[in-house]
C-alpha positions in Angstrom: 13.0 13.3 12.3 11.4 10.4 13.6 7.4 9.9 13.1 6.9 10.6 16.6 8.3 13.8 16.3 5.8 15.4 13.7 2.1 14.6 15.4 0.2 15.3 11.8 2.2 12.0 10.0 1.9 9.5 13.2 -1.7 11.0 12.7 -2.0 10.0 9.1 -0.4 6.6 9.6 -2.4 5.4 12.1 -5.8 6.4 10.3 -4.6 4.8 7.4 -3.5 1.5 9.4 -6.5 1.6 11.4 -9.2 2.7 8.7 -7.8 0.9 6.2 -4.5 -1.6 6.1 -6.0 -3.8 9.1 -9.1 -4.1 7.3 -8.2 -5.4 4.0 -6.9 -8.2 2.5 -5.1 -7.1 -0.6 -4.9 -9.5 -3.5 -3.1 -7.6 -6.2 -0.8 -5.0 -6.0 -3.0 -2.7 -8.5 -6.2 -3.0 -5.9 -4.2 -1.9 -3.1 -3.6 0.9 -5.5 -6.8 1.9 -6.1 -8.1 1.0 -2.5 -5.4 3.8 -1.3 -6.0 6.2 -3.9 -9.7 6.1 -2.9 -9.0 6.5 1.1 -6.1 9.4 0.7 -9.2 11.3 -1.1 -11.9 10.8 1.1 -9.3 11.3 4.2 -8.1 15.0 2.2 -11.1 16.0 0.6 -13.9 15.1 2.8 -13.3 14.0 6.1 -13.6 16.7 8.7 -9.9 17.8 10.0 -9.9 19.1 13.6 -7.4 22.3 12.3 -10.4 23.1 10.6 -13.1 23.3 13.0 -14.4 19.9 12.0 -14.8 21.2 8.3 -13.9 19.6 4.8 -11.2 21.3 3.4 -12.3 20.4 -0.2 -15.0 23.4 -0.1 -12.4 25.9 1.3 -9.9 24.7 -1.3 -12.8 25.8 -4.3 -13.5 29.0 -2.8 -9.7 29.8 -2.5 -9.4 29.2 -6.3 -12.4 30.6 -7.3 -11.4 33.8 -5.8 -8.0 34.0 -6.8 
């Protein structure tokens, strides 16, 4: 489908355009790299998501594989 179809990417994308891509200049291909890396983890493991009451999912994630 297109990304207009499936709210949760156009989501994604345009926190990673907006928080990210139109804020850096990147000079090598490995900085843009680690510049990504570094975003997609704070944006999965500790930035509040609203389909989690505003909560981090990192802290669920532990305690779901500490109990299993």
């Amino acid at each position: 489908g297109s990304p207009w179809e499936n709210g949760y990417i156009e989501s994604f994308n345009g926190k990673l355009r907006d928080e990210l891509l139109d804020r850096e200049i990147f000079t090598t291909l490995e900085e843009a790299k680690i510049l990504i890396e570094q975003w997609r983890k704070e944006y999965n493991q500790v930035r509040p998501h609203s389909a989690k009451n505003y909560r981090p999912p990192a802290p669920e994630t532990i305690l779901t594989m500490a109990t299993t």
